[in-house]
N, C-alpha and C positions, 0 to 999 in steps of 0.2 A: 274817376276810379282812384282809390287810396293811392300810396305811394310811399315809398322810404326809402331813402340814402337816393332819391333822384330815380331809381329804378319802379318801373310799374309792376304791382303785385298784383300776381293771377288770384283773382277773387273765387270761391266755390259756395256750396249751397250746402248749409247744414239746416240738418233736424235738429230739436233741440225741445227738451222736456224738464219742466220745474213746476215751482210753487211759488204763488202770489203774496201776498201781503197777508193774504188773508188764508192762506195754507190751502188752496184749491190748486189740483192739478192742473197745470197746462202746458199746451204741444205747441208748436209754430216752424215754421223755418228762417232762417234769416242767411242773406247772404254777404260773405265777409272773408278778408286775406287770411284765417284762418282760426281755432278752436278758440285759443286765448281774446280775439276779439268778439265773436259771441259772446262769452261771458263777462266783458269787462260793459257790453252793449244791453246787456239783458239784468247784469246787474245794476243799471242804472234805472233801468226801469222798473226796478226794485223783483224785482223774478232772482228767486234762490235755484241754478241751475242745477238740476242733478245728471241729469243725461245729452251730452251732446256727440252728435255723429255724424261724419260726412256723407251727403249724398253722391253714388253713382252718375257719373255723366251718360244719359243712353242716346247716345245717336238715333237722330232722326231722317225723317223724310226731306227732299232738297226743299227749303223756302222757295214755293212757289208767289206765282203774281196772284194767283186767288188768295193767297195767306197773307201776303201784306195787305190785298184789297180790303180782307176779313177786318186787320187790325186796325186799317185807316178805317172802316165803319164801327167797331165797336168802341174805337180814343174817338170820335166826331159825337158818339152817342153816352157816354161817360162823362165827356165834360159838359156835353150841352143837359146834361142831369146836374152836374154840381157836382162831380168827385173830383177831388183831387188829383193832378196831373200825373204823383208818384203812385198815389193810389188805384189810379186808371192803369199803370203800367204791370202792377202785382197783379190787379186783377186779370187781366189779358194772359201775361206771360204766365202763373198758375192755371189755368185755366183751358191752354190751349193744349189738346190733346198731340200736335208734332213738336217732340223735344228742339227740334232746330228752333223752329220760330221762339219755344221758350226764351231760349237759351239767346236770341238775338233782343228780344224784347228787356230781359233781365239785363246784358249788356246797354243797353240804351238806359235806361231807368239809373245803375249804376252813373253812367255820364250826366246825368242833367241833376243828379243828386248830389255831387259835385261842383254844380252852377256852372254847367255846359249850359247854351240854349237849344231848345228841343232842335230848333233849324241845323248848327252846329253837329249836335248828336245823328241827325239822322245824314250828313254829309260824309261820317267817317264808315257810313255802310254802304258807297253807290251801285255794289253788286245789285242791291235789293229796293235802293230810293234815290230815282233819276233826278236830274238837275230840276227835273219839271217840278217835281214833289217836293224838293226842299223850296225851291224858289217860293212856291206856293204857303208852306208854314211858314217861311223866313218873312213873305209879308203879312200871313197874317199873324204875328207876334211882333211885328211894328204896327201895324196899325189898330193893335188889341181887339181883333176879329179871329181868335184861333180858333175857335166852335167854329164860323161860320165857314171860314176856310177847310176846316176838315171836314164838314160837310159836303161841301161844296167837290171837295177831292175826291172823297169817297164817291159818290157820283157818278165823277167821270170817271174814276178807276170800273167801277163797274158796268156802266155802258160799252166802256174800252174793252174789257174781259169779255164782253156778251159780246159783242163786233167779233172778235178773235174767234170766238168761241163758233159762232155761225160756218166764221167764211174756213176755220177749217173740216168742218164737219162735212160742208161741201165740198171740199179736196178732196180729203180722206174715203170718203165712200166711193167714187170710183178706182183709184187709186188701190182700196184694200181687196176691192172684187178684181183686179186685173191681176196681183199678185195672186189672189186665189186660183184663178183660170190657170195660168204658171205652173202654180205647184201640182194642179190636178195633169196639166199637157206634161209635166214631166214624168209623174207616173204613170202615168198612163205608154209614153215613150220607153220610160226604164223597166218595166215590169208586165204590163198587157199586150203589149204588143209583141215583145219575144215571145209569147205564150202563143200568142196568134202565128207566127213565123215557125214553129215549130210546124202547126196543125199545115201551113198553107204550101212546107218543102213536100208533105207526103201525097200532095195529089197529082204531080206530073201536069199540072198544066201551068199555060203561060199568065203570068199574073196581071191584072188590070192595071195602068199606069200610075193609078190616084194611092194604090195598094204599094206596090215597088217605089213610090217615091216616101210614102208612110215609114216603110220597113228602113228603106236608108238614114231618113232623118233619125231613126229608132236608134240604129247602128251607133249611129255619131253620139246622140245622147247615153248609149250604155258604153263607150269606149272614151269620152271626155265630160260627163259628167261634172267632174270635180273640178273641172277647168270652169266649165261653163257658169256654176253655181260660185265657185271662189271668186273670177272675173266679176262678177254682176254684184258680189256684195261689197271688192273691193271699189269699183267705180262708183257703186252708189255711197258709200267709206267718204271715197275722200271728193267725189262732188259735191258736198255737204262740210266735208273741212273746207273746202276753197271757197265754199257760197258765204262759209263763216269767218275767215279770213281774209280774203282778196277782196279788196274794193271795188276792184276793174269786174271780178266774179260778180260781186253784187251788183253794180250798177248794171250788166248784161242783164242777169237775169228778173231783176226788177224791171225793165223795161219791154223784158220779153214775155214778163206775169201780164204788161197792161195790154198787150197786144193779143195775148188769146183769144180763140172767135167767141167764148160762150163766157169763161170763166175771167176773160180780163177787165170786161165790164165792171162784175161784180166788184173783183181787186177793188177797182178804182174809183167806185161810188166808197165802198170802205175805205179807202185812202181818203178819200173829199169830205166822208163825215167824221174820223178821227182828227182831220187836220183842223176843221174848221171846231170841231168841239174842243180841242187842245187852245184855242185861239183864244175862241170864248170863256174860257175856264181860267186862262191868263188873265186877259186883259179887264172882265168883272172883278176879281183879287185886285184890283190896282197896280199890275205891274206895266208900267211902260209897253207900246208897241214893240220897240226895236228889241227890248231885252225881251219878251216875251217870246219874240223867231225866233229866237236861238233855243226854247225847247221845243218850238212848235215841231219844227223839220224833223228833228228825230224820231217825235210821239206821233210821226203820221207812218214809219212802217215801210218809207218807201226809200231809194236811191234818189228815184227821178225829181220827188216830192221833195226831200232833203236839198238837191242844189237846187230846183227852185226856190223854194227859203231863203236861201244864201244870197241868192240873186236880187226877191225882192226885201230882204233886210239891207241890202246892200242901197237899194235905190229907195226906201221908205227914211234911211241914213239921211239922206242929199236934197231931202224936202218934198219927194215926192210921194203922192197920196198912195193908199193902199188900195185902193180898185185900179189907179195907173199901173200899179209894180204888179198885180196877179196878172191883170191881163197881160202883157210884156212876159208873164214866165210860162201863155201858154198851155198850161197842166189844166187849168178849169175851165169849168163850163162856165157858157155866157151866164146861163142863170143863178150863179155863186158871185161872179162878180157884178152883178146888178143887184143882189141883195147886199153884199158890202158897200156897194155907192151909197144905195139908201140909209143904211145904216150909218155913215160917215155924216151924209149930211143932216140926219135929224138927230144925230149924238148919241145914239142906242145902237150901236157896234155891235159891242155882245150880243145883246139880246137878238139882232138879226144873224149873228153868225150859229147863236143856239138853235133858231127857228130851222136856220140851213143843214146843220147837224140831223136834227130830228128827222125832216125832210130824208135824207139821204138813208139812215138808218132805216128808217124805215122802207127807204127803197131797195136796201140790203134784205132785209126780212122779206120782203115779195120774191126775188131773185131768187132767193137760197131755196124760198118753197118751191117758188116753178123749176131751178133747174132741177131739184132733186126728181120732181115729176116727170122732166124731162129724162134724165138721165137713165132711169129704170130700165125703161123699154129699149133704148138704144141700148145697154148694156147686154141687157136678156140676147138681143142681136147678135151681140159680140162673140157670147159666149154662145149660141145656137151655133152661130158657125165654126167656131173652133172645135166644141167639142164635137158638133154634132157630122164633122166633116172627117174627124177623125176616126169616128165609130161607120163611117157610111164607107170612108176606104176600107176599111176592114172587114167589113161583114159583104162587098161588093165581091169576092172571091166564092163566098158560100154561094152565091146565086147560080155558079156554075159548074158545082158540085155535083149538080144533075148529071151533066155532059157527060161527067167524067166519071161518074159512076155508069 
């Protein structure tokens, strides 16, 4: 990025409107520390400027990990065409309809136009590009494999995304039908049931036990409502800051993800095929074992998975093999580390830790279909007897209506 008297000048995005050589109108943008360098840049490329004007900055949507996935596939497919690396970055960053990623992509392009290297450039953004992702361009711009490497990245970025993408669709769907039962039990508590309580003081008889325990719970939700709904959103608030926060929080809860009777399976085959694809996606780039644990443990998602890493980086350090140091940490199955033994001793690592990934993934896609199939019916359950326990106290007084008429 430019620079004068030592200070870094904020670069913007101008329009700008002239005439060629040849007296033919033309439009472009260019981006530049301000009006005077537009034209001192457009005059050189011989453009007589008549019109230049600063673009609006519009706030976008937050850079998500599908939008950098997007951009690490359409830079892996640019340059494996032959465009140029600055040309690949125009192209992307015009192009992409959220002004944020523009605006990150146009900042990048600025750096490496500069004679930053792309690995360099993408390390001064690690909100958006983990140690995994530069390691990965940083070797392959030493070993002049960047096509292959961004292929390569791309890839696993989007396996990663589709993994993510399953296991929480599997969460979320019971999770969003419970909140729903919730919001229905509390209107039905706040609002129908006083209605009923009204109809059931005027009949002079004694009320059935399932009905008077209805009516008090009714009581409590129309007299602390606000308490009950404020409590519940603040707990859910900040269990969620602490899960994002506290380590000691995440180590629990990651641990108490792998121990669910239905859902922690799942976790944990997605744990075993992010890790082992994270592995494999290293160590085919050319990066060293040992350096390569050190993105693995993060790119697996997990607490438990992470000091494992640590552990067996620690003991692959001291000269001991990597089927010795998994087993020692514990977290995998026999059948992961029987495929890495293999893999060690005929020198094809990668290629059996990819075979192990697929394997797993696709043991994730079986799981995520049957539980959803499972989970239907036991849902439908949940909610027959809530709601339907609610409406039978209640209409349990009408039946004796008779009597007392």
């Amino acid at each position: 990025m430019a620079t004068s008297g030592g200070n870094q000048v904020k670069e913007s995005v101008f329009a700008w409107e002239g005439k060629d050589k040849t007296g033919k109108t033309v439009r472009g943008e260019l981006r530049a520390g301000g009006e005077a360098v537009v034209n001192v840049t457009l005059r050189r490329q011989g453009i007589m400027v008549t019109k230049v004007k600063k673009k609006a900055y519009r706030s976008g949507k937050k850079v998500s990990d599908k939008d950098i996935t997007l951009f690490t596939r359409q830079l892996a497919t640019m340059m494996k065409a032959g465009v140029p690396l600055l040309q690949s970055f125009d192209i992307v960053g015009k192009g992409h309809a959220n002004p944020s990623v523009s605006k990150l992509v146009m900042d990048l392009r600025a750096d490496i136009e500069t004679g930053t290297s792309l690995n360099q450039a993408f390390r001064k953004f690690p909100l958006y590009f983990d140690p995994l992702f530069c390691n990965l361009v940083g070797a392959g711009e030493q070993a002049g494999i960047l096509e292959d490497l961004l292929t390569r990245l791309a890839i696993y970025k989007e396996k990663t995304l589709a993994m993510k993408a399953k296991i929480k669709s599997a969460l979320m769907y019971p999770v969003s039908i419970l909140a729903v039962a919730f919001i229905v039990t509390a209107v039905i508590m706040i609002w129908v049931v006083p209605a009923f309580k009204e109809v059931f003081t005027s009949f002079g008889a004694n009320l059935p036990a399932p009905t008077l325990f209805v009516m008090a719970l009714s009581e409590f939700f129309v007299q602390w409502w606000w308490a009950i709904f404020g409590s519940l959103f603040a707990a859910i608030y900040f269990f969620f800051r602490a899960w994002q926060r506290s380590l000691q929080m995440q180590r629990f809860m990651d641990k108490l993800l792998l121990k669910l009777p239905v859902f922690g399976d799942v976790i944990r085959k997605a744990t075993v095929a992010r890790w082992t694809r994270t592995l494999s996606t290293m160590f085919a780039a050319g990066v060293p074992l040992v350096e390569s644990l050190d993105s693995v443990g993060g790119a697996a998602g997990n607490a438990v998975y992470l000091d494992a890493t640590r552990k067996i980086q620690t003991e692959v350090s001291t000269g001991t093999s990597l089927t010795v140091a998994m087993q020692n940490a514990e977290v995998f199955p026999n059948m992961v580390t029987q495929m890495v033994s293999i893999g060690e001793e005929s020198g094809s690592l990668d290629a059996m830790l990819g075979k192990v990934a697929d394997f797993y993934e696709e043991e994730v896609d079986e799981a995520v279909a049957s539980l959803s199939s499972l989970m239907e019916p036991a849902i439908m359950v949940i909610l027959g007897v809530l709601i339907g326990g609610l409406v039978v106290a209640m209409y349990l007084p009408i039946f004796k209506l008779g009597s007392v008429v």
